[in-house]
PyMOL Python script that loads the backbone (N, CA, C, O; Angstrom):
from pymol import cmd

cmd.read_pdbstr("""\
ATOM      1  N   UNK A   1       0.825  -1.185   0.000  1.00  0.00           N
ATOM      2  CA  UNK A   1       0.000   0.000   0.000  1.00  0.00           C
ATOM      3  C   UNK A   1       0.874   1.256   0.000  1.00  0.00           C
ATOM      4  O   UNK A   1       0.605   2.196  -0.748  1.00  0.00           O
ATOM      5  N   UNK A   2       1.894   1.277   0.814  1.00  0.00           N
ATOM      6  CA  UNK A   2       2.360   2.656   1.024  1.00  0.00           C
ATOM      7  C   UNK A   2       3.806   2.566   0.023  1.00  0.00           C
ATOM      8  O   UNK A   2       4.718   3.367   0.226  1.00  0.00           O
ATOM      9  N   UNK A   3       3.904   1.568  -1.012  1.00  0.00           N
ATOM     10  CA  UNK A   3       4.692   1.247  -1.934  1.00  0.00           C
ATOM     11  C   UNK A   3       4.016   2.406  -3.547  1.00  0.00           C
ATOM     12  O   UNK A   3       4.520   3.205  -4.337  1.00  0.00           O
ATOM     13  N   UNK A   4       2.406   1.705  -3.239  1.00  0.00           N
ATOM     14  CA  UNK A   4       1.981   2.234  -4.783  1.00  0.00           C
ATOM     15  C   UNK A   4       1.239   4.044  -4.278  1.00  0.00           C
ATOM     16  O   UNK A   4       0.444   4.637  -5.007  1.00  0.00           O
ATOM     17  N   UNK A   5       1.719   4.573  -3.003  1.00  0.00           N
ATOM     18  CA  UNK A   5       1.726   5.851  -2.550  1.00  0.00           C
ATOM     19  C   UNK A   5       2.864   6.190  -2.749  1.00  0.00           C
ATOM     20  O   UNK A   5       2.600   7.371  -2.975  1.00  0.00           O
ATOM     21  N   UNK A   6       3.824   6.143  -2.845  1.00  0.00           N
ATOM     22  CA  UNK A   6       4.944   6.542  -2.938  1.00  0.00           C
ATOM     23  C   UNK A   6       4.908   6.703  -4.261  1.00  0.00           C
ATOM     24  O   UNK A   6       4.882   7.878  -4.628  1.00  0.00           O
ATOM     25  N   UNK A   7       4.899   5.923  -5.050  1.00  0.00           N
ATOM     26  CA  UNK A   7       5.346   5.985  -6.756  1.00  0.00           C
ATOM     27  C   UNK A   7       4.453   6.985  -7.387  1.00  0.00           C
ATOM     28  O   UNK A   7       4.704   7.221  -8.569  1.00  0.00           O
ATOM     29  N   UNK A   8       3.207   7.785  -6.708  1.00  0.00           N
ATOM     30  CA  UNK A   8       2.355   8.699  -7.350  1.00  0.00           C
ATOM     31  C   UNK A   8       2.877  10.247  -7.032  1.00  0.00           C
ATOM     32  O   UNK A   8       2.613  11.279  -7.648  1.00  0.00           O
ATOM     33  N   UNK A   9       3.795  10.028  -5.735  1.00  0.00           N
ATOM     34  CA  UNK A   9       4.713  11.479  -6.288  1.00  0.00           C
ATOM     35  C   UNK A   9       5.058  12.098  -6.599  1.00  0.00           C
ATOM     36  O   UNK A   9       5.059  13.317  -6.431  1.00  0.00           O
ATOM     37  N   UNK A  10       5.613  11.228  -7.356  1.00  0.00           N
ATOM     38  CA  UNK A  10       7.040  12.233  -8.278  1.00  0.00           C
ATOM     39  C   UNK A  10       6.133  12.494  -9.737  1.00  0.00           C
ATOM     40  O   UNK A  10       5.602  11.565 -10.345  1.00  0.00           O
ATOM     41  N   UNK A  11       6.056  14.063 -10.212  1.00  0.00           N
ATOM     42  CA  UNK A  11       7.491  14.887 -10.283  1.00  0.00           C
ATOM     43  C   UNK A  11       6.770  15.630  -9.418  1.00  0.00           C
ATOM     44  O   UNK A  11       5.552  15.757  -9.550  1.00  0.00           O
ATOM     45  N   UNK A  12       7.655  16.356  -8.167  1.00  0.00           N
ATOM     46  CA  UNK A  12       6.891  17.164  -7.481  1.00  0.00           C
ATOM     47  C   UNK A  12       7.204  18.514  -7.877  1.00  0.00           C
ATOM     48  O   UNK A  12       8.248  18.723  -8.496  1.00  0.00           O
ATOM     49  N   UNK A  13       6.321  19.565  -7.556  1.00  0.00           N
ATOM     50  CA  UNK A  13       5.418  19.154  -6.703  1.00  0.00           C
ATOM     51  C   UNK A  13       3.903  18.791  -6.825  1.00  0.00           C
ATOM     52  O   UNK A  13       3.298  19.298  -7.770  1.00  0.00           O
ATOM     53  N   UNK A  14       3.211  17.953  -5.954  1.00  0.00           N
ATOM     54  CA  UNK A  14       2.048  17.239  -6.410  1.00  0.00           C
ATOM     55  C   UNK A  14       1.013  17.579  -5.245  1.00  0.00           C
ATOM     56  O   UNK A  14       1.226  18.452  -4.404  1.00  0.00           O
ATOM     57  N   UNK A  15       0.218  17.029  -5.279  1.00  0.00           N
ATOM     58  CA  UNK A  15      -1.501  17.070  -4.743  1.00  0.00           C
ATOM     59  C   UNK A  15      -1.578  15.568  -4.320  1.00  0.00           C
ATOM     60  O   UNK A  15      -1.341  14.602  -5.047  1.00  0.00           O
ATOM     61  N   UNK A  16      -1.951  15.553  -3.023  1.00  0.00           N
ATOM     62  CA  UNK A  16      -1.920  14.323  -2.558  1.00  0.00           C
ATOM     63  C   UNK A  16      -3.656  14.379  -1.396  1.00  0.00           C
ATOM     64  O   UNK A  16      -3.770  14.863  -0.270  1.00  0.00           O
ATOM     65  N   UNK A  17      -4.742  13.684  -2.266  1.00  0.00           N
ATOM     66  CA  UNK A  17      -5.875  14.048  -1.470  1.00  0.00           C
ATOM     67  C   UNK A  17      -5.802  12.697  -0.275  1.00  0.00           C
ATOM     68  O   UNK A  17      -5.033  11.743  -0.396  1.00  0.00           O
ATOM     69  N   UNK A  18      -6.647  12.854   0.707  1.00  0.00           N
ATOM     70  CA  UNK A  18      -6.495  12.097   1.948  1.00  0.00           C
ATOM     71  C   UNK A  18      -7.809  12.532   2.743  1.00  0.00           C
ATOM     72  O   UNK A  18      -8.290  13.632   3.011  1.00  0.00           O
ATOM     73  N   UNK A  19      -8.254  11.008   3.052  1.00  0.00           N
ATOM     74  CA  UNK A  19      -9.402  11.254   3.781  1.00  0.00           C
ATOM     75  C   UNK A  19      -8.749  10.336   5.573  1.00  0.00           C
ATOM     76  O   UNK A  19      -8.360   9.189   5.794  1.00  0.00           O
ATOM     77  N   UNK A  20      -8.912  11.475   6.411  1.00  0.00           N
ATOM     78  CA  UNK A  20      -8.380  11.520   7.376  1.00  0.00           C
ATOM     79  C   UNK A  20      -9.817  10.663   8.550  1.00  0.00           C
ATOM     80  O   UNK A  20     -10.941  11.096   8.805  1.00  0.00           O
ATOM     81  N   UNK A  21      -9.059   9.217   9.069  1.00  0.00           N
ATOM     82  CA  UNK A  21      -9.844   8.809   9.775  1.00  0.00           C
ATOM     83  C   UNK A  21      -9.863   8.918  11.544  1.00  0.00           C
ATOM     84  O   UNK A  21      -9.773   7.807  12.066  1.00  0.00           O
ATOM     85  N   UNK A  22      -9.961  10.035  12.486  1.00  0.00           N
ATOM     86  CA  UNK A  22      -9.440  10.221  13.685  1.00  0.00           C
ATOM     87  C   UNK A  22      -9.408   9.144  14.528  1.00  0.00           C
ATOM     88  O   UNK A  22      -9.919   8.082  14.171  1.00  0.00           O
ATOM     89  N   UNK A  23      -9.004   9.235  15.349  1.00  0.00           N
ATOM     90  CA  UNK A  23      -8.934   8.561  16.938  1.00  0.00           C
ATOM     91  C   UNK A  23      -8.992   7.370  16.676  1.00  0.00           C
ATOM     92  O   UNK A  23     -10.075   6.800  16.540  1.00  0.00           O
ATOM     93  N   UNK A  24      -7.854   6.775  16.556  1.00  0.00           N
ATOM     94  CA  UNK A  24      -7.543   5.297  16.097  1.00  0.00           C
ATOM     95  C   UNK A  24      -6.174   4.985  16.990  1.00  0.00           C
ATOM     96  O   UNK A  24      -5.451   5.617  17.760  1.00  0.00           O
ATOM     97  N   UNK A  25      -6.220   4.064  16.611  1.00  0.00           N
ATOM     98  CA  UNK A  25      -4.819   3.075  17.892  1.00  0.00           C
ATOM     99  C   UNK A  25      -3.965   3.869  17.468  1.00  0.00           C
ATOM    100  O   UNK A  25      -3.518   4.822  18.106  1.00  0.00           O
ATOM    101  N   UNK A  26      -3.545   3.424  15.931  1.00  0.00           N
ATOM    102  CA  UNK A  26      -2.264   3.595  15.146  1.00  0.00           C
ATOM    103  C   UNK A  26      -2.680   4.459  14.150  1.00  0.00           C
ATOM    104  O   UNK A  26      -3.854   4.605  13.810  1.00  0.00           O
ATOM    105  N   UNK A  27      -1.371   5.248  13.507  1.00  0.00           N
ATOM    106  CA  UNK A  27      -1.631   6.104  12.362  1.00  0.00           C
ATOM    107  C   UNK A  27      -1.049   5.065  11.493  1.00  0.00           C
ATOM    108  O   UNK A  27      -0.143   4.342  11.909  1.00  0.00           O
ATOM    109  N   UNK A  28      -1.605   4.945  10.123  1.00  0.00           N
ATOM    110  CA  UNK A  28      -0.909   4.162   8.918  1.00  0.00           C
ATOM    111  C   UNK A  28      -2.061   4.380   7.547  1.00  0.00           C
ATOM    112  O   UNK A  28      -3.291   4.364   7.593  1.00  0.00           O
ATOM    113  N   UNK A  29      -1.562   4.490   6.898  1.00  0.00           N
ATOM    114  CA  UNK A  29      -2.232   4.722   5.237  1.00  0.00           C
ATOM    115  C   UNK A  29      -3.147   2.800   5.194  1.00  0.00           C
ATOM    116  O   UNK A  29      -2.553   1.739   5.382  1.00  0.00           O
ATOM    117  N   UNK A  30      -4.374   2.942   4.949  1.00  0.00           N
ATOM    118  CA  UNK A  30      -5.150   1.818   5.283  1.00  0.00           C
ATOM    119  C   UNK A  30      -5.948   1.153   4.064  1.00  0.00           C
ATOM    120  O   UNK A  30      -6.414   0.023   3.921  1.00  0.00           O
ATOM    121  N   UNK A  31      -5.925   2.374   3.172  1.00  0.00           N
ATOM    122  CA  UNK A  31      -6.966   2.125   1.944  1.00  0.00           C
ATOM    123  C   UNK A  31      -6.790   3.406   0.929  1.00  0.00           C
ATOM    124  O   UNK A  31      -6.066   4.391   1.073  1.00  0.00           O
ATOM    125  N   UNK A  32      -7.774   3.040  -0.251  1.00  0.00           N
ATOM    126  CA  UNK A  32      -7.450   3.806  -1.506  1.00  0.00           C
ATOM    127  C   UNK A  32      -8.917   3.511  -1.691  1.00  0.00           C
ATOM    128  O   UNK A  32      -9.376   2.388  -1.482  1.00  0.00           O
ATOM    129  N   UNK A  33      -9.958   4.973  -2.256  1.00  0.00           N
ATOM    130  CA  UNK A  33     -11.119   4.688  -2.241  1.00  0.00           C
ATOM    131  C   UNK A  33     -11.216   5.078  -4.207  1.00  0.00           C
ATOM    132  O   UNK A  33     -10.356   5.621  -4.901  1.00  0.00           O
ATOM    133  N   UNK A  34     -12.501   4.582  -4.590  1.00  0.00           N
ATOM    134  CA  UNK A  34     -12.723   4.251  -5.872  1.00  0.00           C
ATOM    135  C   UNK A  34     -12.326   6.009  -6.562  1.00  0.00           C
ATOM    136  O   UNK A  34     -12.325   5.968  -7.792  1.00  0.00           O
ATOM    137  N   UNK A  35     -12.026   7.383  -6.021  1.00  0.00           N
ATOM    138  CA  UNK A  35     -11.924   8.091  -6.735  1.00  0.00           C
ATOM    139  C   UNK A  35     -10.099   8.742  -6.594  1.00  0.00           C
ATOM    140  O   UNK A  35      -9.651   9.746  -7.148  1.00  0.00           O
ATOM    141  N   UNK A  36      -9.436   7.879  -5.775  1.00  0.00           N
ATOM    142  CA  UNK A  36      -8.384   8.000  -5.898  1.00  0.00           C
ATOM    143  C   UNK A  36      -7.900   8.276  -4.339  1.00  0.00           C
ATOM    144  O   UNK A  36      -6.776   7.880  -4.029  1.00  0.00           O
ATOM    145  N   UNK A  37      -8.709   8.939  -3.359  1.00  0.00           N
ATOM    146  CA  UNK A  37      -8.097   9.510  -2.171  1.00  0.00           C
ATOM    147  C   UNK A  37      -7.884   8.204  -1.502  1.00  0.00           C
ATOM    148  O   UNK A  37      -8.504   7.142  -1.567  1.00  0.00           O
ATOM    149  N   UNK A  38      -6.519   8.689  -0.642  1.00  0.00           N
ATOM    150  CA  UNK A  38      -5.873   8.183   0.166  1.00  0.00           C
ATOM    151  C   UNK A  38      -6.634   7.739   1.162  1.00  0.00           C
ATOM    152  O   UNK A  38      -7.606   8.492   1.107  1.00  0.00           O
ATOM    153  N   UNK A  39      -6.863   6.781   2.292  1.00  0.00           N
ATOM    154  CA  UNK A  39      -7.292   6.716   3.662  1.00  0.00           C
ATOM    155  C   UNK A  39      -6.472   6.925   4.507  1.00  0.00           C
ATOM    156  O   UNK A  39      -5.375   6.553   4.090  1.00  0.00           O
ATOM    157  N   UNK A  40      -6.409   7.402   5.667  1.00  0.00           N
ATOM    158  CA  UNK A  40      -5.644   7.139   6.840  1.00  0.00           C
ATOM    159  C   UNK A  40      -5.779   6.986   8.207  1.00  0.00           C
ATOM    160  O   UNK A  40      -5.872   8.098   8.728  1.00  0.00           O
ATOM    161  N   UNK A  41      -5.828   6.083   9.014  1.00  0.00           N
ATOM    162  CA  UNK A  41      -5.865   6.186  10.142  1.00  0.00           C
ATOM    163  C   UNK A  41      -5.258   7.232  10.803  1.00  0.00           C
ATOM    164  O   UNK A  41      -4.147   7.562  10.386  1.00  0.00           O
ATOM    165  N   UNK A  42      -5.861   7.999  12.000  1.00  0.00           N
ATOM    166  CA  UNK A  42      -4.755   8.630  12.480  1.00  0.00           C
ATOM    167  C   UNK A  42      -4.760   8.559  13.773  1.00  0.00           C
ATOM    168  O   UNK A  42      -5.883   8.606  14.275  1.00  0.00           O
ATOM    169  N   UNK A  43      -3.766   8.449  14.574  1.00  0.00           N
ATOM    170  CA  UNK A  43      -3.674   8.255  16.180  1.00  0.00           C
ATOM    171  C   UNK A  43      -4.041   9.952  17.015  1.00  0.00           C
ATOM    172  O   UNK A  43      -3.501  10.366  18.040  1.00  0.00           O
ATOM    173  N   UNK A  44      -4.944  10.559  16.308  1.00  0.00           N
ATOM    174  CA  UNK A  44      -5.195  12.014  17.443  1.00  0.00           C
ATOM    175  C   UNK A  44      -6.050  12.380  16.791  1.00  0.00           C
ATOM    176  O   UNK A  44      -6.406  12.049  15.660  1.00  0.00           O
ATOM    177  N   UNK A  45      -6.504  13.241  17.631  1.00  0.00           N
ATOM    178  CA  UNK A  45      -8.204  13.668  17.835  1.00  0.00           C
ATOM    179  C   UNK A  45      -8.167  15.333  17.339  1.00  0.00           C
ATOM    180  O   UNK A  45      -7.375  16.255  17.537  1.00  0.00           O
ATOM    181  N   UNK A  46      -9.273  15.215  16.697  1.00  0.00           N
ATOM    182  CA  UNK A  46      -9.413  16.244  15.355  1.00  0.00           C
ATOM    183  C   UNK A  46      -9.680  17.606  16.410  1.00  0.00           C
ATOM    184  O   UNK A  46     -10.811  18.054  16.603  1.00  0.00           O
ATOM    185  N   UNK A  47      -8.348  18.216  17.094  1.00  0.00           N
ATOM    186  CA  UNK A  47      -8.729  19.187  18.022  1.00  0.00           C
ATOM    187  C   UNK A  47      -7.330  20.330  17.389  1.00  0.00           C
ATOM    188  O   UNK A  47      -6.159  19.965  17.495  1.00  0.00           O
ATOM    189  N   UNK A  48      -7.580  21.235  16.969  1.00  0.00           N
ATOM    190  CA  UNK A  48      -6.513  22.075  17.822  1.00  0.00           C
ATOM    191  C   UNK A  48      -5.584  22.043  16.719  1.00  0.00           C
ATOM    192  O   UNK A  48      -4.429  22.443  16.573  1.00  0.00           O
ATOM    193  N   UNK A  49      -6.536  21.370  15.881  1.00  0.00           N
ATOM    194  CA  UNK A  49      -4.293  20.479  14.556  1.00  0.00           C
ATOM    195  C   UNK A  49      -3.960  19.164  14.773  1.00  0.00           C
ATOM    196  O   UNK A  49      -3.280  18.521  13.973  1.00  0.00           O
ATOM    197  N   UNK A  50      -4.456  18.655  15.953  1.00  0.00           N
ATOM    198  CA  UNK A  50      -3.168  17.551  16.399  1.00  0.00           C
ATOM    199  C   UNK A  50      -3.530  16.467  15.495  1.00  0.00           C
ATOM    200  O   UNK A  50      -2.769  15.501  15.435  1.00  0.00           O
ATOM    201  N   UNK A  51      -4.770  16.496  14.660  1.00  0.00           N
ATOM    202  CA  UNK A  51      -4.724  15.224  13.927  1.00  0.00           C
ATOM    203  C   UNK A  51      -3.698  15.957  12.300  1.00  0.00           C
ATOM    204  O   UNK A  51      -2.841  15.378  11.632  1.00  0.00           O
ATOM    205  N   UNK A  52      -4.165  17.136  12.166  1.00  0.00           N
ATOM    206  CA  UNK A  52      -3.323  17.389  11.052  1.00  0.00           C
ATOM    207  C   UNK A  52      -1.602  17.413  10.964  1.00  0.00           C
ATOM    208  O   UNK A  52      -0.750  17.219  10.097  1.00  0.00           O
ATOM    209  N   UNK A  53      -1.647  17.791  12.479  1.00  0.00           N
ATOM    210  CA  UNK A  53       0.008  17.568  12.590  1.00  0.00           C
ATOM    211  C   UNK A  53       0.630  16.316  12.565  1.00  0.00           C
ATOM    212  O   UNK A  53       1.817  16.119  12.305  1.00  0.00           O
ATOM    213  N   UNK A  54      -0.604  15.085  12.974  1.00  0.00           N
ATOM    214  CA  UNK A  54       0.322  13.801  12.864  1.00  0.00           C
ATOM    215  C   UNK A  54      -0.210  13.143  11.567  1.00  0.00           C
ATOM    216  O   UNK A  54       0.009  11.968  11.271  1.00  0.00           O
ATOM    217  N   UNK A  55      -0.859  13.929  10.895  1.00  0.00           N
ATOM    218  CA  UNK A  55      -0.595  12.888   9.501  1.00  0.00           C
ATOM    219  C   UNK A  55       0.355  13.645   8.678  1.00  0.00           C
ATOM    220  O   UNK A  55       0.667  13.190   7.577  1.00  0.00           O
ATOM    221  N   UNK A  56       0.724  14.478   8.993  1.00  0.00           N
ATOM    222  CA  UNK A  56       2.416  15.711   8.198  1.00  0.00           C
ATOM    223  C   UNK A  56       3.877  14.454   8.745  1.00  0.00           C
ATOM    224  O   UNK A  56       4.817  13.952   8.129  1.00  0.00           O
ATOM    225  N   UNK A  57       3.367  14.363  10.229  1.00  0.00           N
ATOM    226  CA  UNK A  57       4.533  13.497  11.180  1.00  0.00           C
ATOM    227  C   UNK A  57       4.695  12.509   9.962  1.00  0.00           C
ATOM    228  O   UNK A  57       5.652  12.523   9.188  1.00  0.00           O
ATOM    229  N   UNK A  58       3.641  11.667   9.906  1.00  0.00           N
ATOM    230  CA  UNK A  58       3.360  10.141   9.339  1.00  0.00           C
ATOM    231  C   UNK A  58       3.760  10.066   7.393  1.00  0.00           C
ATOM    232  O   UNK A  58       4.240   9.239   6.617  1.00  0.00           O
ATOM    233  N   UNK A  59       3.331  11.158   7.338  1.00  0.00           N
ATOM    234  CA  UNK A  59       3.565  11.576   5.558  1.00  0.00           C
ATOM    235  C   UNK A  59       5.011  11.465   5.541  1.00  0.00           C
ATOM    236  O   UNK A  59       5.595  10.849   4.650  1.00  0.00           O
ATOM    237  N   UNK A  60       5.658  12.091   6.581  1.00  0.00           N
ATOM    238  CA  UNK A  60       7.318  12.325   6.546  1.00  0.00           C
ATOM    239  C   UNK A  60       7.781  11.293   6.507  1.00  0.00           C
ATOM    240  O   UNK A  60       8.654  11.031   5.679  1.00  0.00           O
ATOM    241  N   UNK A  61       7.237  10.214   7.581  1.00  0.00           N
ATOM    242  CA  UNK A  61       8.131   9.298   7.940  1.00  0.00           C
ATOM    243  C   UNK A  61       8.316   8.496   6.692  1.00  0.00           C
ATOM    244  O   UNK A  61       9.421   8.145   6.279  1.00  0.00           O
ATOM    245  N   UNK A  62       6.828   8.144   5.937  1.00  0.00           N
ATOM    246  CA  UNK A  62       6.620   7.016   5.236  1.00  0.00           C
ATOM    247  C   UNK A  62       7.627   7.380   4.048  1.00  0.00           C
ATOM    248  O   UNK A  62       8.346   6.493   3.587  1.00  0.00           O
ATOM    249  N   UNK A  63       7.674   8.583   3.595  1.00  0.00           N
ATOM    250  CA  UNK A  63       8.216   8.767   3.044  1.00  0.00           C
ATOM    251  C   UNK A  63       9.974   9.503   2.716  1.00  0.00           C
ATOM    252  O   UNK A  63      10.671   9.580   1.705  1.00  0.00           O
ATOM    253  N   UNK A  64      10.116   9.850   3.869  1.00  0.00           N
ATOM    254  CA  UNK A  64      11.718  10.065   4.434  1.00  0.00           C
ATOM    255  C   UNK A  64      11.827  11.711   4.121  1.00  0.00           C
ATOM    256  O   UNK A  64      12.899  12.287   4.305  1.00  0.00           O
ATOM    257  N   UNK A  65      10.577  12.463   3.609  1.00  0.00           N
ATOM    258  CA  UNK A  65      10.573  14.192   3.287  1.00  0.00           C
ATOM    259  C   UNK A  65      10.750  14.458   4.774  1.00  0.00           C
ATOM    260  O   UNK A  65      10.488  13.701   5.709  1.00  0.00           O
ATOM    261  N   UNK A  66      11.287  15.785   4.802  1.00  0.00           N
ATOM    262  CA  UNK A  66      10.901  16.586   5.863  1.00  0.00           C
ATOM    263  C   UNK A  66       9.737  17.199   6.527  1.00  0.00           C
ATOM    264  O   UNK A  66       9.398  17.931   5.597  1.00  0.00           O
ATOM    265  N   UNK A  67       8.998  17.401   7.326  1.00  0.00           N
ATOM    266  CA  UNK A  67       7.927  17.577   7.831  1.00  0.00           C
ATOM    267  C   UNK A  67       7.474  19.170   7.226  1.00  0.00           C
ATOM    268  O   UNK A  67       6.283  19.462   7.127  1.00  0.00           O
ATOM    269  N   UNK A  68       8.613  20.178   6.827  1.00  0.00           N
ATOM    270  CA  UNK A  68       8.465  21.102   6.232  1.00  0.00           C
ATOM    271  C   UNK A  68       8.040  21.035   5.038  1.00  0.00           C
ATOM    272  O   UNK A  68       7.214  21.925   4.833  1.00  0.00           O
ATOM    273  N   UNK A  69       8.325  20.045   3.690  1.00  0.00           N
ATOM    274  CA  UNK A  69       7.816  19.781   2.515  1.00  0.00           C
ATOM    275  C   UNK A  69       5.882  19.318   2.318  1.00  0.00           C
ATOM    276  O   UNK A  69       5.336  18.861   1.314  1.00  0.00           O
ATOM    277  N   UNK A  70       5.245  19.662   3.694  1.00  0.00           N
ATOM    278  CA  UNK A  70       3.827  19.221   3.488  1.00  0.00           C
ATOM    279  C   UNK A  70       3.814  20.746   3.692  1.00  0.00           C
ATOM    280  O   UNK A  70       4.512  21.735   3.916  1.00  0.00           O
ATOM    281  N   UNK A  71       2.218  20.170   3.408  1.00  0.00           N
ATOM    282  CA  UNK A  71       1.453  21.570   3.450  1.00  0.00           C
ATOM    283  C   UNK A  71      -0.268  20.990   3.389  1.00  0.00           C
ATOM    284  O   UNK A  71      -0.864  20.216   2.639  1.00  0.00           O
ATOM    285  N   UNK A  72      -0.640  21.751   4.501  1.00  0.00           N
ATOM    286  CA  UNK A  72      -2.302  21.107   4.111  1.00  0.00           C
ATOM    287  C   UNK A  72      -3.105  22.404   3.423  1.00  0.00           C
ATOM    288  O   UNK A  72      -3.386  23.424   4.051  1.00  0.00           O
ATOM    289  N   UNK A  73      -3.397  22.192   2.128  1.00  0.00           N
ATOM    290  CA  UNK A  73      -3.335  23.121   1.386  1.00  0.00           C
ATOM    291  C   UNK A  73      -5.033  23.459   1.688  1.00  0.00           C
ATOM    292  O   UNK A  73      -5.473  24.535   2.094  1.00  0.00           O
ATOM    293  N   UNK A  74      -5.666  22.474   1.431  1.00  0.00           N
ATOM    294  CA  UNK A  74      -7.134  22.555   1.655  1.00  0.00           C
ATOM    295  C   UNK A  74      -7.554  21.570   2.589  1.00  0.00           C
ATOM    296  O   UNK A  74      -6.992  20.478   2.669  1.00  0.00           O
ATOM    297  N   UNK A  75      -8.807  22.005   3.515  1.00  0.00           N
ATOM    298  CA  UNK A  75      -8.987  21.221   4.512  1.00  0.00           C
ATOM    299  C   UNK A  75      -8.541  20.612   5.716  1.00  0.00           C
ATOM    300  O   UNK A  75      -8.523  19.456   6.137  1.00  0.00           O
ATOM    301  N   UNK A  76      -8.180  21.741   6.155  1.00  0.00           N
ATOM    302  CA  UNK A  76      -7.579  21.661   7.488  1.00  0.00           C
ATOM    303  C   UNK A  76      -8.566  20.930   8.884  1.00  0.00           C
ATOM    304  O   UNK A  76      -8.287  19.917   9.525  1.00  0.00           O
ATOM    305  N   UNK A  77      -9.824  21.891   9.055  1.00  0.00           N
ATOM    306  CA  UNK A  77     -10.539  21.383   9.700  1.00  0.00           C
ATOM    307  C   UNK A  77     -12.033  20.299   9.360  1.00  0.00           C
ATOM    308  O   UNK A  77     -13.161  20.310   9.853  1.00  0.00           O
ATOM    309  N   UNK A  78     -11.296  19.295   8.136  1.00  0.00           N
ATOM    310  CA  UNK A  78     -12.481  18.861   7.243  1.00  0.00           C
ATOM    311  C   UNK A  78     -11.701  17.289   7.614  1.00  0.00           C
ATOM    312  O   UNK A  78     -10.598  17.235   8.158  1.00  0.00           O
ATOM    313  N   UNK A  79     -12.458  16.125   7.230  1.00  0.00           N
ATOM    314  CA  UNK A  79     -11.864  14.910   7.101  1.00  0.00           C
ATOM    315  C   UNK A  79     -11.772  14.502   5.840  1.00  0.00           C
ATOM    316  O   UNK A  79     -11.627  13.281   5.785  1.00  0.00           O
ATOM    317  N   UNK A  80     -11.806  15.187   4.488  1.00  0.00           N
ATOM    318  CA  UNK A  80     -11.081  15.372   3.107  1.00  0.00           C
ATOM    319  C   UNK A  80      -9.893  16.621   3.248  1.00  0.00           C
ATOM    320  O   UNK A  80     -10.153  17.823   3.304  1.00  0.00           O
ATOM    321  N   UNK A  81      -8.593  16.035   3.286  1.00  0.00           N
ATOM    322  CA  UNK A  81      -8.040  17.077   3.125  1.00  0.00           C
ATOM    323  C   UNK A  81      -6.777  17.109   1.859  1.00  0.00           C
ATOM    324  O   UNK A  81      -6.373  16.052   1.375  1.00  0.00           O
ATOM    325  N   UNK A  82      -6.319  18.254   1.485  1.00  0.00           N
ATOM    326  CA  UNK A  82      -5.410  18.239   0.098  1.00  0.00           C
ATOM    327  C   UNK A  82      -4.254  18.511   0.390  1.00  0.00           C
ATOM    328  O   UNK A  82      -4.138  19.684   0.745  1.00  0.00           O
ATOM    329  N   UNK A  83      -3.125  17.805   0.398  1.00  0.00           N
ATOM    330  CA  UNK A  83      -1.811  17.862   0.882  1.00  0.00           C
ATOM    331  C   UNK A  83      -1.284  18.109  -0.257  1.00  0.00           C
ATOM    332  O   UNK A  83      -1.429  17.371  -1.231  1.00  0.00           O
ATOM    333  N   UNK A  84      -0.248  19.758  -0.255  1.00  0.00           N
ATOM    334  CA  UNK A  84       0.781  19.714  -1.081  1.00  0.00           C
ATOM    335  C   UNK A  84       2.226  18.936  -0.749  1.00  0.00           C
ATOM    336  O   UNK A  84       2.705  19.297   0.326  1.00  0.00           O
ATOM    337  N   UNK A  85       2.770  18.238  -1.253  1.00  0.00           N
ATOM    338  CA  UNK A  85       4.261  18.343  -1.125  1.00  0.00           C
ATOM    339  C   UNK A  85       5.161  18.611  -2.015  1.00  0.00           C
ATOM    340  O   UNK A  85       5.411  18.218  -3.154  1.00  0.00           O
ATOM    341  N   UNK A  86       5.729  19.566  -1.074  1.00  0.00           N
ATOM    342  CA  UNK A  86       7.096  20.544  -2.466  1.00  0.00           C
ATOM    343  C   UNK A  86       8.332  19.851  -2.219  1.00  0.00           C
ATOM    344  O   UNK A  86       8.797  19.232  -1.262  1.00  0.00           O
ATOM    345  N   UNK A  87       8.821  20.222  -3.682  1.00  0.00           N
ATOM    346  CA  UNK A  87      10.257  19.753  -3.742  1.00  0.00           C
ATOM    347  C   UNK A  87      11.117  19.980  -2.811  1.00  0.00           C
ATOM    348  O   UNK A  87      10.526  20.403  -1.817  1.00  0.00           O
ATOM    349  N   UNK A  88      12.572  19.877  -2.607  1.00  0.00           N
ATOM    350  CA  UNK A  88      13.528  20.016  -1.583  1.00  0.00           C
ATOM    351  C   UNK A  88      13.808  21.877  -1.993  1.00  0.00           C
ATOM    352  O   UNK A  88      14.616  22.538  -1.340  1.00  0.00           O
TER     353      UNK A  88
END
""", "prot")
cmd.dss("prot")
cmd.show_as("cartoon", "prot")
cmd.util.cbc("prot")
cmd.orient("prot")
């Protein structure tokens, strides 16, 4: 899963949509729905940022960017949201 997320990347920079699922055990990319968006679990509760800040955390990791290369471009306080990530 987080193999055929990765390869839709490049060339950046790109648009990465994500439907953000809160208050879950674990954060991890879970599913791909019929119009293309991402799923994700996320381990924090849709207060304040903290769920948007840990799917930026989780985007980084999976992918080894810096936490500075996201951007939640649209939908901050929505559970569709549009992640830019820019080049280095």
């Amino acid at each position: 899963m987080i193999e055929a997320f990765l390869d839709e990347l490049l060339p950046l920079p790109t648009y990465v949509r994500i439907k953000a699922v809160p208050k879950q055990p674990k954060t991890e990319l879970f599913a791909r729905m019929d119009d293309g968006t991402w799923k994700i679990r996320v381990a924090a509760v849709p207060e304040k940022g903290k769920a948007n800040l840990e799917i930026v955390r989780y985007l980084s990791e999976i992918t080894g960017f810096s936490k500075s290369r996201f951007e939640i471009a649209s939908g901050a306080g929505d559970a569709f949201k549009l992640v830019k990530i820019r080049p280095e």
